[in-house]
C-alpha positions in Angstrom: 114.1 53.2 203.8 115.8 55.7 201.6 117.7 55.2 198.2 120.6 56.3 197.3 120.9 56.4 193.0 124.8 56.9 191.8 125.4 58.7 188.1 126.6 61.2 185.7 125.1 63.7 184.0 126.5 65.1 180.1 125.4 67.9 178.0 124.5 66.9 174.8 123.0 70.1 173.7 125.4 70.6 171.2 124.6 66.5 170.1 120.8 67.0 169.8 120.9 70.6 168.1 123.3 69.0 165.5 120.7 66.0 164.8 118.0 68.5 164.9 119.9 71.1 162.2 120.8 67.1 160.6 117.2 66.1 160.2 115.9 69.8 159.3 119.1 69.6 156.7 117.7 66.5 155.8 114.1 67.2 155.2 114.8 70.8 153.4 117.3 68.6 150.9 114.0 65.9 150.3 111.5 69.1 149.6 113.9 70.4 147.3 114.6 67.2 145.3 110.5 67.2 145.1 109.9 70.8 144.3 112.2 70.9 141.9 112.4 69.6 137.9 116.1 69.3 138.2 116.9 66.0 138.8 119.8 65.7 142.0 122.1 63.4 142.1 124.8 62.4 144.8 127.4 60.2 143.7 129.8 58.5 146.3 133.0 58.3 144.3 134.8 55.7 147.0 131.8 53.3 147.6 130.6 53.7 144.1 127.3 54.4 145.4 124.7 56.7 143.9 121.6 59.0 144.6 118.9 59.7 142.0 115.9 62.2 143.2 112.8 61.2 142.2 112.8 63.8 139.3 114.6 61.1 137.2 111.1 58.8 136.9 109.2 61.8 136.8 111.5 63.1 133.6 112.4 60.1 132.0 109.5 57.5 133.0 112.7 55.0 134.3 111.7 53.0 137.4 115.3 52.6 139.3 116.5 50.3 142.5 117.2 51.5 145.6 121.0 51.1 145.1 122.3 52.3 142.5 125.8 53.0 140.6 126.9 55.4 138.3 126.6 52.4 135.9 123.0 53.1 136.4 122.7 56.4 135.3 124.7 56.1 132.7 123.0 53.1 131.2 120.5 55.5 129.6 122.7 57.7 127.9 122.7 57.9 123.9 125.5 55.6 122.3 127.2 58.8 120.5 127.3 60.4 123.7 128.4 57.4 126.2 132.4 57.7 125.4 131.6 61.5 125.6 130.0 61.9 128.9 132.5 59.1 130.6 135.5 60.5 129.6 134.4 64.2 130.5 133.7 62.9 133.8 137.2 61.0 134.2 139.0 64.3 132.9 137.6 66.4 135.5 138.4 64.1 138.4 141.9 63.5 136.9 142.5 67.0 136.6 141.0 67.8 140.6 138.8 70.3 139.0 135.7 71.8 141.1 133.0 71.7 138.8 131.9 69.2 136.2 129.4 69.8 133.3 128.4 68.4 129.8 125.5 68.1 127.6 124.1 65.2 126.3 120.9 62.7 125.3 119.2 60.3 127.7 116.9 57.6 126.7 113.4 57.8 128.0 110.9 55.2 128.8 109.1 55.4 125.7 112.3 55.3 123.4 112.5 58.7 122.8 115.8 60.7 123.2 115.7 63.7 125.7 118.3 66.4 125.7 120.0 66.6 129.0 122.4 69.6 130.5 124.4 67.4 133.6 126.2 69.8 136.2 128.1 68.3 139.3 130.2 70.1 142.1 133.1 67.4 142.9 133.9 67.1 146.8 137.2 66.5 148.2 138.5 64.5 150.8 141.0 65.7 153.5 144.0 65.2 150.7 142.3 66.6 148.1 141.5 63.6 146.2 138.0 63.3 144.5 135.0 61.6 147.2 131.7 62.7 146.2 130.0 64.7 143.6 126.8 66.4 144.0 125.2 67.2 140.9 121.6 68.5 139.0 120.7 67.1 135.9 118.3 69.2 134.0 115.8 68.1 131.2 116.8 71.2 128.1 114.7 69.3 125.5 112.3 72.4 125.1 115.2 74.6 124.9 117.1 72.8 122.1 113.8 72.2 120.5 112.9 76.2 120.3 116.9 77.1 119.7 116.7 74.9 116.9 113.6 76.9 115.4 115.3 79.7 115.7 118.2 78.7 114.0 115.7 77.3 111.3 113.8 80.7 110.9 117.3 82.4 110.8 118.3 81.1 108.0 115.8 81.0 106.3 115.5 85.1 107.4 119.1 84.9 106.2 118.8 82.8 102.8 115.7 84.4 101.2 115.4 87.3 98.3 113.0 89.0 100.3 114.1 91.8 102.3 113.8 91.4 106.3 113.9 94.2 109.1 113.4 94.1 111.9 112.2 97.5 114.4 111.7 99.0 118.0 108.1 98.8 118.6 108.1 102.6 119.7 108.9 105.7 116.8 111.5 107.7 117.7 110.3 110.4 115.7 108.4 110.3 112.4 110.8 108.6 110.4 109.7 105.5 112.3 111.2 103.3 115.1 114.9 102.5 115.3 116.5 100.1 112.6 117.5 96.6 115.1 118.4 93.9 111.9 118.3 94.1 108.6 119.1 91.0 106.3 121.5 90.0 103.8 118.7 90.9 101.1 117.8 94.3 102.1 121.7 95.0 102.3 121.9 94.2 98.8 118.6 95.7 98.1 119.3 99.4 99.4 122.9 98.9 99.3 123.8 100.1 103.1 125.9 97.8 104.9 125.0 96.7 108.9 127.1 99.4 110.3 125.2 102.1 108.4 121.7 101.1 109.9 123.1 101.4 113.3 121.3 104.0 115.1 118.8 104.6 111.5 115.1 104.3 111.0 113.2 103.3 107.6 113.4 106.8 107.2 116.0 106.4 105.0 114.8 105.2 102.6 111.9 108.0 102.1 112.4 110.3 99.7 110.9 113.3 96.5 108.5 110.6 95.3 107.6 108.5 97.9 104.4 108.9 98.3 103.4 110.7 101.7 99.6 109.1 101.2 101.3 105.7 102.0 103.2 107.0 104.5 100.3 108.3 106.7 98.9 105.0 106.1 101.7 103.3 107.3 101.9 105.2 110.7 98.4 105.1 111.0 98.5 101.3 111.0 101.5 101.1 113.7 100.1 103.8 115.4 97.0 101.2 116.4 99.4 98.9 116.3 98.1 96.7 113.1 99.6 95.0 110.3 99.8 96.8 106.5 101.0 96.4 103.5 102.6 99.2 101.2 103.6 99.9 98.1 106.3 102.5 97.4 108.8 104.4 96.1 112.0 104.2 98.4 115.7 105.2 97.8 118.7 103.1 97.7 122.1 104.3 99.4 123.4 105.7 95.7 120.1 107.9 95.7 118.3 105.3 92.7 114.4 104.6 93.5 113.0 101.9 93.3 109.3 100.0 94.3 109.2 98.8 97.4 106.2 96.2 98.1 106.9 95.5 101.7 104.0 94.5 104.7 104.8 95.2 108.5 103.5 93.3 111.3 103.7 93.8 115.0 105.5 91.2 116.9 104.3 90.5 120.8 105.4 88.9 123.8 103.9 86.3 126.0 101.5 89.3 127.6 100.5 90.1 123.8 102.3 93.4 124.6 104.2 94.9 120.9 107.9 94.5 121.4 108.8 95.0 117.8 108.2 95.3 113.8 108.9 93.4 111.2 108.7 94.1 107.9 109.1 91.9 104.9 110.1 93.6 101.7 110.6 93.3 97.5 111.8 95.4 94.9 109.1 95.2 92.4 110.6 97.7 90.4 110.8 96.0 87.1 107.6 94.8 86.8 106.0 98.0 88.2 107.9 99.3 85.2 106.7 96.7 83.1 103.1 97.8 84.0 102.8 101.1 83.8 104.8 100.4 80.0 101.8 98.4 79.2 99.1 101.2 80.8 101.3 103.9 78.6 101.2 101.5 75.6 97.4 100.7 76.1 96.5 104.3 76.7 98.7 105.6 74.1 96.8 103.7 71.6 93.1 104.8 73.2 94.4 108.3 72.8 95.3 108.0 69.3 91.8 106.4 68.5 89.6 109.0 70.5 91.6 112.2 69.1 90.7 113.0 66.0 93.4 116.2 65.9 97.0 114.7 65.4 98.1 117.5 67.7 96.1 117.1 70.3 97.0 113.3 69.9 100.1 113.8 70.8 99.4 116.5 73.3 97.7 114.0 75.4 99.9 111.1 74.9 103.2 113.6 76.0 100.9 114.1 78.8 100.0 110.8 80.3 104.1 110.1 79.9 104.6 113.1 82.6 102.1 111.7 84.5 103.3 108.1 84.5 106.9 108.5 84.1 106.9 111.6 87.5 108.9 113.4 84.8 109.6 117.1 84.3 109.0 117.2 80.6 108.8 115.6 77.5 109.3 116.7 74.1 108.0 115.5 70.4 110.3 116.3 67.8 109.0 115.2 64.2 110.8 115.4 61.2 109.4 118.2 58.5 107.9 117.1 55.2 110.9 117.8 53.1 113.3 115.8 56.0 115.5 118.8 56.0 115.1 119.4 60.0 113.6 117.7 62.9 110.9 120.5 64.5 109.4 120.6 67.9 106.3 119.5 67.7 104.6 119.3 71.2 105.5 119.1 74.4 104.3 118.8 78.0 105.8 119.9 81.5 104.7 119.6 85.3 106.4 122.2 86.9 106.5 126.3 86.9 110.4 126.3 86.5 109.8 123.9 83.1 107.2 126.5 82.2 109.5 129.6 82.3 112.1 127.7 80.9 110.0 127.2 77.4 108.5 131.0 78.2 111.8 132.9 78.8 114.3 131.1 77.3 115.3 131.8 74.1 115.1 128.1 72.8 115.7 126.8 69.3 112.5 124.9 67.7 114.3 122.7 64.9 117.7 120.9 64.0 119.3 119.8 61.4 120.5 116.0 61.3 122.7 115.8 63.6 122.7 118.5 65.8 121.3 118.9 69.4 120.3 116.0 70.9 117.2 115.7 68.1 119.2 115.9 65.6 122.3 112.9 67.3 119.2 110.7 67.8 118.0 111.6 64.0 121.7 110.8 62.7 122.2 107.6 65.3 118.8 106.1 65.8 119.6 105.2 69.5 118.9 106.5 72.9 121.0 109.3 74.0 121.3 110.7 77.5 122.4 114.0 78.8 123.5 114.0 82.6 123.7 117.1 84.5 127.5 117.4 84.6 128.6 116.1 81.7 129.8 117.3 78.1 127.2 120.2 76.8 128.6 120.6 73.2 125.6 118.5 71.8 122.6 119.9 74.2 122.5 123.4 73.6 119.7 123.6 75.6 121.7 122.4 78.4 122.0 125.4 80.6 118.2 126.2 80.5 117.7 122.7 81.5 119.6 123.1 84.8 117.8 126.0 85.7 115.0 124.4 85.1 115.7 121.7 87.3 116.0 119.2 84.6 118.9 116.4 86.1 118.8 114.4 82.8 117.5 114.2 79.8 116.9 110.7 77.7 116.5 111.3 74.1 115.1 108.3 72.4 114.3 107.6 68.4 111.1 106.2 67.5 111.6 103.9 64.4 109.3 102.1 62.2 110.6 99.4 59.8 114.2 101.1 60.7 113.2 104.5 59.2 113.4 107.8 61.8 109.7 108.7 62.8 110.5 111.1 65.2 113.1 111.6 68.5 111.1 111.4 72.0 112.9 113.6 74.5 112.1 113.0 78.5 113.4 115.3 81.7 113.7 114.0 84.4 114.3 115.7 88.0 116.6 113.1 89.1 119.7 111.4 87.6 117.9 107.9 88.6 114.2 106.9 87.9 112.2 104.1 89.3 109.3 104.6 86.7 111.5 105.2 83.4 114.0 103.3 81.9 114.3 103.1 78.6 117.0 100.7 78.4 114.8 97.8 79.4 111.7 98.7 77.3 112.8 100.8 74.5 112.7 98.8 71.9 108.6 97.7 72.6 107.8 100.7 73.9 109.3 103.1 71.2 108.1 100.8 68.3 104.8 100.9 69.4 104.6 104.6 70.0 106.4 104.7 66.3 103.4 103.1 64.9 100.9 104.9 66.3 102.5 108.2 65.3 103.0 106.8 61.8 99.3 105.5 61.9 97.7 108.9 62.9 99.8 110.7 60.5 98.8 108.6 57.7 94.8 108.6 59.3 95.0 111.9 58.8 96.7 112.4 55.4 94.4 109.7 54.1 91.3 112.2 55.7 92.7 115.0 54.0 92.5 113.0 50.6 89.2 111.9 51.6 88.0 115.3 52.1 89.7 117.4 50.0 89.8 114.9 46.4 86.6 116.5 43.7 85.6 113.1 43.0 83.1 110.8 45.1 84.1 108.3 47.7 81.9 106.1 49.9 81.4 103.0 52.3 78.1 101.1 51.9 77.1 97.9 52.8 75.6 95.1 51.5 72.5 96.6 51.0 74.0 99.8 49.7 73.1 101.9 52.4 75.5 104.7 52.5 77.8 104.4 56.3 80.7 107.0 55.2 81.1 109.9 52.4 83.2 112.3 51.6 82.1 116.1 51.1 82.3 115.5 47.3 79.7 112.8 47.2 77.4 115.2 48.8 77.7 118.1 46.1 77.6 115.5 43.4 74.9 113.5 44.2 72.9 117.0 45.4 71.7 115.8 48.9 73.2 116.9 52.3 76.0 114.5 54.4 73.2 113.9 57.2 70.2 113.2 54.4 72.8 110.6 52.5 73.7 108.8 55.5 69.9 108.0 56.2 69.6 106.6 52.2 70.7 103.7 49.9 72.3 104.7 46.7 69.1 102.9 45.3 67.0 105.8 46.3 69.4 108.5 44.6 69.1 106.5 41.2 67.1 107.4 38.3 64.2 104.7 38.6 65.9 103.4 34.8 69.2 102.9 36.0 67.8 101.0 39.6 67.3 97.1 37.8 71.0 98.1 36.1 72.1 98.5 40.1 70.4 96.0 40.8 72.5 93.5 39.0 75.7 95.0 39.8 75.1 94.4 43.6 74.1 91.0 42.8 77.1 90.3 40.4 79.1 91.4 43.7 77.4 89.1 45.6 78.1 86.1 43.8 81.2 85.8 41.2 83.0 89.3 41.0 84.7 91.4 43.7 84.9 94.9 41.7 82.2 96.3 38.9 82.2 99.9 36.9 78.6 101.0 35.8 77.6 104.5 34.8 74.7 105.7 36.4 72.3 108.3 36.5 71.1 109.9 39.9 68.0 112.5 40.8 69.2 115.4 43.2 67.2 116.4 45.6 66.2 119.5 43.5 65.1 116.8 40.7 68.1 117.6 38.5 70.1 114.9 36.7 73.6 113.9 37.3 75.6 111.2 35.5 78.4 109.0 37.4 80.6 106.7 36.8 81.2 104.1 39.5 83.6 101.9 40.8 82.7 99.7 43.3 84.5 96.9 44.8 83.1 94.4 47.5 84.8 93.4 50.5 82.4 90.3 51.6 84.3 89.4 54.9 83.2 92.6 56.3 80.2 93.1 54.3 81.0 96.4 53.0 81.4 98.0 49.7 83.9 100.6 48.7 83.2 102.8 45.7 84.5 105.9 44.2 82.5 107.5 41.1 83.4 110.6 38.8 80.9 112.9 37.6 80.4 112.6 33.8 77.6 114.9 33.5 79.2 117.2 30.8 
């Protein structure tokens, strides 16, 4: 028999497609709360119930219940921070704002102290009033780790004497890439301020005497990219030089491509300074040993200064024998202007005390400077100069034991130099130059007796071998310089007068320092020549000085 089935049918399309969008909502919220590091958090404001992803063990190492409160959560937050984050929290939902954020430190599971950024959207109910907030707690430890580097190597970029700056990778042209910092020391170094730099390149600070050798080094080395280190001249904002020891190294990304240079930098000036003064000073004093011309002494020394110092010229001025004048004595230039200033000028040669610039420094006995610019009265020279290129002039007096020696006059192309100043080292330098001058001076007056006195002088030693005589020994004693210096004065002696030497030498080896004996001596043409000797011993050096006259007639 047939049944009959009663019912009523609903669609519930619109039911299941919610569910299904629920459940898909659902599972898309639990693969993001796994693929991300954030930790998500839900927080049920009216229940006091709360939601912690699974990123919250994986951070912090924490094992938590299944239900949880904000209590909870909050249970691991560093004591300084606790009255911070709760409060926060309170003000936001007091005020009805939307968002929610703070930063603090959460306790891990091994005691150590993570730094934590929290951010929460907070949901309202139908009235407006504060139900729910979603949030994402995010681990920053990394972050505040690297930020506080960076604030480390900034000061320290900041605080130390060396100069720091800081390039493009790419040149703009070939002054160099474009300026992006510079620090507090290479402000004060070059003496342009932040604002200046803006737009600049190194260039800059190139100028006449930087040294274009280093320079192509330099952009060799960035060229391939490679680190180098330099030593130069460079020019501050006022137009001064100075040394700059500085080394630039290419900075990279994480791909190890060049994003920038930096280059760490020192003014070395003064004790670049310092050692070319003591090159000048030790080659000054080779000079004066080697030459045996006082002229070309000095020649060479006036040479090396031009040399050394990058000046334009430099003058001797010595003082004649009567100390009426000061004369020119030598003097050595670099340049063909310098040269047809001494060849076409019509320039004076000698001053009297007190006048010119050789003749203040005579009166004074101190460094005088003449500036392009200023009062010419005392450099009459002054208008050749400037033609000559000449931007100042340093006149400087070289004293020994306080007494004027001579005035040392030095050109230089530029108001400033980075090699010279004589301010700093005068005093050393000038003394030592003094000395030397007065040394060769006296060398060669002392020659000039030695050669040109009639009676006999020579150096022997111990044995009486004959190591130095004058051109009067040879004439008296009848044999040539070269033959004398191969002899003892033994073997000139008459063989009666020998055992009479003979004593002598030994009375200077034992109690006296000086004996006289008159001797007779065989020339080599067997005539006979009497002299009377002085000798005197010198036994720390083992050498014997004597000096004889002939008493033949």
């Amino acid at each position: 028999e047939p049944f009959i089935f009663g019912g009523t049918v609903q669609d519930i399309t619109e039911k299941k497609l919610l569910e299904l969008s629920l459940q898909e909502s659902n599972q898309r919220y639990g693969l993001v709360t796994k693929a991300t590091s954030d930790v998500i958090w839900d927080w049920n404001i009216v229940h006091n119930r709360l939601y912690l992803s699974e990123g919250f063990t994986r951070s912090f190492g924490h094992a938590l219940p299944e239900e949880l409160k904000l209590l909870d959560k909050h249970q691991f937050v560093h004591p300084q921070d606790y009255e911070k984050v709760t409060h926060s929290l309170e003000d936001a939902l007091s005020a009805l704002a939307d968002f929610w954020e703070c930063e603090y430190q959460i306790r891990r599971a091994d005691n150590t102290w993570a730094h934590v950024i929290d951010k929460g959207l907070i949901v309202k109910d139908q009235k407006g009033k504060p139900a729910r907030v979603v949030g994402a707690l995010r681990d920053i430890s990394d972050k505040k780790a690297e930020e506080h580097r960076l604030k480390l190597m900034e000061s320290v970029i900041t605080q130390t004497n060396d100069s720091v700056l800081i390039t493009d990778a790419i040149a703009a042209d070939e002054s160099g890439p474009p300026i992006i910092y510079a620090n507090d020391a290479f402000i004060r170094m070059t003496g342009y301020n932040q604002q200046e730099l803006q737009g600049k390149t190194p260039g800059i600070l190139y100028g006449p005497q930087t040294d274009p050798e280093d320079l192509a080094r330099l952009y060799k080395a960035i060229a391939e990219f490679k680190p180098c280190e330099v030593t130069v001249i460079n020019y501050k904002k006022n137009g001064q030089p100075f040394w700059n020891q500085f080394s630039v190294n290419p900075v990279s990304d994480q791909t190890g491509a060049v994003t920038h240079w930096i280059a760490i930098g020192r003014d070395i000036t003064k004790r670049k300074r310092q050692d070319i003064y003591k090159n000048l000073m030790s080659r000054i004093s080779q000079v004066f040993n080697e030459s045996a011309d006082l002229i070309d002494a000095w020649a060479e020394m006036l040479s090396e200064l031009v040399k050394e110092g990058k000046l334009c010229m430099a003058e001797l001025w010595l003082p004649d024998s009567n100390h009426e004048t000061v004369k020119l004595s030598v003097k050595s230039f670099e340049t063909h202007s310098v040269a047809d200033m001494y060849t076409k000028c019509d320039l004076p040669t000698s001053f009297a005390c007190g006048e010119g610039l050789p003749g203040l420094v005579w009166q004074h006995k101190k460094i005088i400077n003449w500036e392009e610019g200023s009062d010419d009265k005392h450099f009459i020279r002054s208008k050749a100069a400037k033609l000559a290129g000449i931007k100042k002039i340093s006149a400087v007096p070289l004293l020994q034991a306080g007494n004027f020696v001579g005035a040392l006059l030095l050109g230089m192309p530029s108001q400033t130099a980075a090699t010279f100043n004589f301010a700093e080292f005068s005093n050393e330098f000038c003394d030592h130059l003094a000395e030397e001058i007065k040394r060769k001076q006296l060398e060669q007056e002392l020659d000039r007796i030695f050669n040109l006195t009639p009676d006999v002088i020579c150096m022997m030693n111990r044995k009486g071998r004959f190591l130095r005589i004058n051109p009067a020994a040879s004439k008296a004693l009848g044999h040539s310089e070269r033959d004398l210096l191969q002899l003892r004065i033994f073997d000139t002696v008459s063989p009666e007068d020998k055992s009479r030497l003979d004593i002598e030498f030994a009375s200077l080896d034992t109690s006296q320092r000086s004996s006289y004996a008159e001797l007779c001596h065989v020339t080599s043409d067997d005539q006979r020549k009497w002299l009377a000797w002085s000798l005197s011993s010198f036994p720390e050096e083992g050498l014997i000085f004597a000096v004889a006259k002939d008493i033949s007639e």
